[in-house]
C-alpha positions in Angstrom: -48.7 -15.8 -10.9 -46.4 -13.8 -12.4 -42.6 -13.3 -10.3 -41.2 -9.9 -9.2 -38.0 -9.4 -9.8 -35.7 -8.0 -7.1 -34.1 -4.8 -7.8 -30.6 -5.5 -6.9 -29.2 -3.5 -3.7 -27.3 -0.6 -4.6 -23.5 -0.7 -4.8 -24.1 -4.8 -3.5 -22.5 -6.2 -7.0 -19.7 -8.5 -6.8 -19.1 -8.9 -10.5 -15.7 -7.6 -10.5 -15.7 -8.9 -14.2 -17.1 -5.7 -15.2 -13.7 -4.3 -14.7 -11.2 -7.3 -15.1 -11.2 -6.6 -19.5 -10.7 -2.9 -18.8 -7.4 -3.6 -15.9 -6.2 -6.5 -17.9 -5.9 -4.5 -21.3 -4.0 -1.2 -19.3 -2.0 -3.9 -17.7 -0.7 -5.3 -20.8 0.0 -1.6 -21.8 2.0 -1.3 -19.3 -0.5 1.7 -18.3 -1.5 0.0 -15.2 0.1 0.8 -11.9 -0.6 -1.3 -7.9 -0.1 0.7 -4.3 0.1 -1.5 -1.7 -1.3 -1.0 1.7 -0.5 -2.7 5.1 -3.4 -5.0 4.2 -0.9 -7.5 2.0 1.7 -7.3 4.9 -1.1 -8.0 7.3 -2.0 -11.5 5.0 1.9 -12.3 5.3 1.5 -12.6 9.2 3.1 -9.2 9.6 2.0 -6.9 12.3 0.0 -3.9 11.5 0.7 -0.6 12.1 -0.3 -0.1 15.8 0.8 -3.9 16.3 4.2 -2.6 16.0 4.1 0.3 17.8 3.0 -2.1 20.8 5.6 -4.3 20.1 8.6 -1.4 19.9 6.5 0.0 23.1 7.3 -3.2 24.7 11.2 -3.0 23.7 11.8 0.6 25.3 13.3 0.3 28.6 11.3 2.8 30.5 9.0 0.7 33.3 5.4 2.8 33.4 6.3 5.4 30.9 3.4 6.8 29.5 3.3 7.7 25.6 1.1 10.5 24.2 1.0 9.6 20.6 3.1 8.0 17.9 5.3 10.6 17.9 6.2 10.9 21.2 6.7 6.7 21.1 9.0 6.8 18.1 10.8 9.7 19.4 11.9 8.1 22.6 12.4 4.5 21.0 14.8 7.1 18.7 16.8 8.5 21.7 17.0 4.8 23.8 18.2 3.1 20.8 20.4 5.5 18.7 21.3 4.0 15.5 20.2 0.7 15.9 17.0 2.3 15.6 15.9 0.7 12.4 17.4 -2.5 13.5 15.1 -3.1 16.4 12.2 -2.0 14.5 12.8 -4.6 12.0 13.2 -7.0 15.0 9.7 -6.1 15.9 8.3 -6.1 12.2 9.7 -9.5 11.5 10.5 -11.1 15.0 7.0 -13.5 14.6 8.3 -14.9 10.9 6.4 -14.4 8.3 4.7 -16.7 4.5 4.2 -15.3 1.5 0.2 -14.8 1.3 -1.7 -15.4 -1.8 -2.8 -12.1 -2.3 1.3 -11.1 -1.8 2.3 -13.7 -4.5 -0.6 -12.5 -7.1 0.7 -9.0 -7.0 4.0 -10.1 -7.9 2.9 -12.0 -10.4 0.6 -10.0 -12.2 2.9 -8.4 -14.4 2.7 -5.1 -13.5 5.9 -3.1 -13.5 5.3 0.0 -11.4 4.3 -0.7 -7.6 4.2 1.7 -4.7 4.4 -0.1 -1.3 3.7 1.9 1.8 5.0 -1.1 3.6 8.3 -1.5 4.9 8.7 -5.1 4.5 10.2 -7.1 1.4 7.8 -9.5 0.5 7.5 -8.8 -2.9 11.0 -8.3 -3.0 11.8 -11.6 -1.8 9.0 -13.1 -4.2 11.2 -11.6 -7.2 14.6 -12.9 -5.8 13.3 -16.1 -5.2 11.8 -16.9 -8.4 14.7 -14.5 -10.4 12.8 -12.1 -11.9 14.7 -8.5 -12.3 13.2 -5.8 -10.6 14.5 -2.5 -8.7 13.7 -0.8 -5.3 13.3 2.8 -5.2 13.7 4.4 -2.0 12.7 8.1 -0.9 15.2 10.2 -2.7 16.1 8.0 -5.1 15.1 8.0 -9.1 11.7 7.0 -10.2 11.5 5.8 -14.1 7.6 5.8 -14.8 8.0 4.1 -18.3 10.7 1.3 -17.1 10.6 -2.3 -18.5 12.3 -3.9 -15.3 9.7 -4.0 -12.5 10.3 -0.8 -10.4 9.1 -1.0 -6.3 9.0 2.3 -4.8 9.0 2.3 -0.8 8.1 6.2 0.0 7.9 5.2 3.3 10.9 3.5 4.3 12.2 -0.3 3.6 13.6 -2.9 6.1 15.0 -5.8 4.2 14.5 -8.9 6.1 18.2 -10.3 6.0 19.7 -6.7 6.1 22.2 -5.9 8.4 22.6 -2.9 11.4 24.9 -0.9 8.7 22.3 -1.7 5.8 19.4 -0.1 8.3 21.2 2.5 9.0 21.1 4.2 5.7 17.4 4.2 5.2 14.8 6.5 7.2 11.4 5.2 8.2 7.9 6.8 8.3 7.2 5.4 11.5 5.0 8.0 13.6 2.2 10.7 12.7 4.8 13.1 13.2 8.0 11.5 10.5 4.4 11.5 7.9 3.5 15.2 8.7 7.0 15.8 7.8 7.9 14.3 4.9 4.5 15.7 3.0 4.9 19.0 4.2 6.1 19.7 1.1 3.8 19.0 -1.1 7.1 19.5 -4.0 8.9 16.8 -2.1 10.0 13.8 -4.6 7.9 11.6 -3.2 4.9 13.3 -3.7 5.7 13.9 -7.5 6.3 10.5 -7.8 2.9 9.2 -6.5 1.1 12.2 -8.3 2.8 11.2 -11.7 1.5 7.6 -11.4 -1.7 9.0 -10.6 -1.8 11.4 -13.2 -0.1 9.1 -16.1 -1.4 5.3 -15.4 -4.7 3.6 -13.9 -3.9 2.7 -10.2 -5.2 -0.1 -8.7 -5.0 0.0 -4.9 -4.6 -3.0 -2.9 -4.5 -3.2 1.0 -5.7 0.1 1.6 -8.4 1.4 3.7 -8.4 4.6 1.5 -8.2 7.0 4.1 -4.5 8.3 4.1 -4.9 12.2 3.8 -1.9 12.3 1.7 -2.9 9.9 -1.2 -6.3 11.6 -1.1 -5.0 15.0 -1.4 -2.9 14.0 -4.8 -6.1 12.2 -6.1 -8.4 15.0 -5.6 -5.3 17.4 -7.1 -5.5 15.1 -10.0 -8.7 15.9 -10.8 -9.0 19.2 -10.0 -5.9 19.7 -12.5 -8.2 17.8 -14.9 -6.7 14.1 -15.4 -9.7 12.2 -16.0 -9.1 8.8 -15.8 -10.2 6.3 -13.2 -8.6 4.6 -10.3 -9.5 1.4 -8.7 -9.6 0.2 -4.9 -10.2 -3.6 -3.6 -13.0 -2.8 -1.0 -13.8 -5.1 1.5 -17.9 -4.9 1.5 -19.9 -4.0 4.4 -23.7 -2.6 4.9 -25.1 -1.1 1.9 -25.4 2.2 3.6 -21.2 1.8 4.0 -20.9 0.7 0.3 -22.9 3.9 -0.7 -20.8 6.4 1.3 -17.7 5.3 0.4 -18.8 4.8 -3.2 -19.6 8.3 -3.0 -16.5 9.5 -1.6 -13.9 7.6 -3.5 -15.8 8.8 -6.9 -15.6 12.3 -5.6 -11.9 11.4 -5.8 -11.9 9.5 -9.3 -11.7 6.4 -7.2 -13.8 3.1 -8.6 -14.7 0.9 -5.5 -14.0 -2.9 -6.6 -15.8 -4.6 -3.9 -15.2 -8.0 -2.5 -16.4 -10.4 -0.1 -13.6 -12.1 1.5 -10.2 -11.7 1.8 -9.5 -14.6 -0.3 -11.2 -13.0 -3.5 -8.3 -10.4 -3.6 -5.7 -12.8 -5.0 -8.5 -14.5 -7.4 -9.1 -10.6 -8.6 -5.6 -10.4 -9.3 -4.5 -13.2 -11.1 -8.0 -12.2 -13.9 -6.1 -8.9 -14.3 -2.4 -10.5 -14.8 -0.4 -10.8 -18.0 
């Protein structure tokens, strides 16, 4: 008796091989670029974003006070604290310790030189220090060098070095609330959207972390293609249904987006290291 095959389940493949020769090559280019979501911060014990507004919440002395929104949070853990603002929110980012992940250490050892992290931590950071590997953080503001040889980490939304001190904090501002993002891309000008949109427009991005629904990075992608840069992006999808694959296959290709799905968590740092130089 002859055997049917099974037609495979659409958007159900996880041979991320087809992709690795293609990632591996721009890498090596120097064409290839990572953004970094809260999902690598997340794997280094770190509290996720609504984690930490919990935990600032928590610090704000004001017994039954009832907080709208984000906004309306940060704004009064901005008036209660003053300038140690940044310090206690670092306190509440970092007060549980932290390791260094696996998927964290591939990333900063894959060789790529230009990394966006929305984070605020410094994981990688410390990673580089550590093992003395030259590298350079770009804050909001400051000068972005798309073709540099040193490994360039650009923190658009703020950075809280664990070992900093109150003065240190005090000179950087942090995208903490719905209201600080509103802000700082409502200028769609501003440096640090030009920054993201070059990368996007002038290397292959591979997206790591990232649930892939920020407006903002959306908005540059679909810019990108509208203004007619054709190449392709690539995201590290954590699989679901295959209705769920199909959507947001559908919708991140609208974008020029590649889904790179994966099965567990654990397969992010395997997926890495393939690509790495």
């Amino acid at each position: 008796m002859r055997k049917i095959k099974k037609k495979p389940v659409n958007g159900q493949k996880y041979v991320f091989e087809q992709y690795t020769s293609n990632l591996k090559g721009l890498n090596r280019k120097n064409k290839l670029s990572i953004f970094v979501g809260a999902g690598i911060s997340v794997s280094c014990g770190l509290p996720d974003w609504d984690t930490l507004l919990v935990l600032l919440r928590d610090m704000i002395d004001s017994p039954g006070a009832n907080y709208v929104d984000s906004s309306e949070l940060a704004n009064a853990a901005r008036r209660d604290f003053g300038e140690r603002f940044n310090s206690v929110v670092a306190g509440c980012l970092y007060g549980r310790g932290l390791y260094i992940s696996d998927a964290a250490l591939a990333i900063a050892h894959s060789g790529v030189r230009g990394i966006v992290n929305f984070n605020f931590d410094d994981i990688l950071e410390e990673i580089y220090q550590t093992e003395c590997i030259p590298h350079e953080v770009v804050l909001n503001g400051g000068k972005f060098n798309l073709s540099n040889d040193r490994i360039t980490i650009f923190h658009p939304h703020g950075y809280l070095g664990r070992f900093d001190n109150d003065e240190e904090y005090q000179e950087n501002k942090i995208i903490l609330s719905r209201s600080d993002y509103e802000e700082l891309y409502l200028d769609h000008y501003c440096l640090t959207n030009l920054i993201q949109l070059s990368m996007l427009m002038t290397k292959t991005v591979l997206f790591v972390g990232m649930s892939m629904r920020d407006p903002n990075i959306n908005r540059l992608l679909s810019k990108a293609r509208e203004v007619g840069v054709e190449n392709w992006h690539y995201a590290l999808i954590k699989s679901g249904s295959d209705s769920y694959m199909k959507k947001w296959t559908r919708k991140l290709r609208a974008i020029g987006v590649l889904p790179i799905w994966f099965k567990e968590y654990t397969d992010i740092p395997r997926i890495i290291k393939v690509i790495s130089v």
